[in-house]
C-alpha positions as CSV (number, residue, x, y, z in Angstrom):
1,X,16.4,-7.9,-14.0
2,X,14.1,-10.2,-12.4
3,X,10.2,-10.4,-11.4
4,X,9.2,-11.7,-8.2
5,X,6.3,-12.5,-6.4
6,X,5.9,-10.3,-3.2
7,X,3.1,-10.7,-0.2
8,X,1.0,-7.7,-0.6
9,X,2.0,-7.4,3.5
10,X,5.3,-6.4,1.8
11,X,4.7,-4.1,-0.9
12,X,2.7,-2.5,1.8
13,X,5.8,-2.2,3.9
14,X,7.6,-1.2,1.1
15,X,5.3,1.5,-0.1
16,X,5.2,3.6,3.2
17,X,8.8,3.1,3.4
18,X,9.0,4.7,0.0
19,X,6.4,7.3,1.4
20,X,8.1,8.0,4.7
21,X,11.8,8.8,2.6
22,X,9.9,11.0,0.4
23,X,8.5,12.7,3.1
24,X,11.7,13.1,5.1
25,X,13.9,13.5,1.8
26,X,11.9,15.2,-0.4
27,X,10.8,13.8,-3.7
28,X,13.5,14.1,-5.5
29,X,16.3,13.3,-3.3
30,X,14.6,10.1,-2.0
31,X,15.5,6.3,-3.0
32,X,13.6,4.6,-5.6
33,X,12.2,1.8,-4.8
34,X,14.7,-0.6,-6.8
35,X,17.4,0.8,-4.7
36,X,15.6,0.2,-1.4
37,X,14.6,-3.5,-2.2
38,X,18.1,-3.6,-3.7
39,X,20.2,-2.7,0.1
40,X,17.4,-5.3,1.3
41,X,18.8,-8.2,-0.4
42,X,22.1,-7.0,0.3
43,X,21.5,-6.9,3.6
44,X,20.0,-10.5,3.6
45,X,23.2,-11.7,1.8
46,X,25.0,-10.1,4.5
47,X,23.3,-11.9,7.0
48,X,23.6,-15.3,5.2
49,X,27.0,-14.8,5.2
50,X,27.1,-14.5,8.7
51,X,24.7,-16.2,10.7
52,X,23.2,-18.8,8.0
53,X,21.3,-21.5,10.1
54,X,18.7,-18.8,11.6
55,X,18.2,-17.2,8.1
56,X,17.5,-21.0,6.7
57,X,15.0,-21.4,9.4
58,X,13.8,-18.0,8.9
59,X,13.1,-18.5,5.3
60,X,11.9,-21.9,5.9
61,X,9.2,-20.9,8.0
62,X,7.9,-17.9,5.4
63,X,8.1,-20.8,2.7
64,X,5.9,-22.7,4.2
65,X,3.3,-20.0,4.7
66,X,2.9,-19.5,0.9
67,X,2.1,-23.1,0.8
């Protein structure tokens, strides 16, 4: 397990996601929140295996607004 800093625009995202399943799944039957930022970085890894360069420059650019 890991800790991570996360732009508040994104656990914004992340929250009504989480909100939005709930709603359509029902409480109970709906993702946790691990699970849903877990298929996310699967996802990305998915990508990076396939299409690297515009990931790199994707990431670049949201590096360099942290700054």
């Amino acid at each position: 397990k890991s800790t991570f800093q996360l732009s508040s625009t994104i656990l914004e995202q992340l929250d009504r996601l989480h909100l939005e399943l709930q709603l359509e799944l029902g409480k109970q039957d709906a993702p946790y929140k691990e699970v849903i930022v877990e298929e996310a970085i699967a996802k990305l890894l998915e990508v990076a295996a396939e299409n690297r360069s515009d990931l790199v420059e994707a990431l670049l650019a949201r590096q360099s607004q942290r700054k």
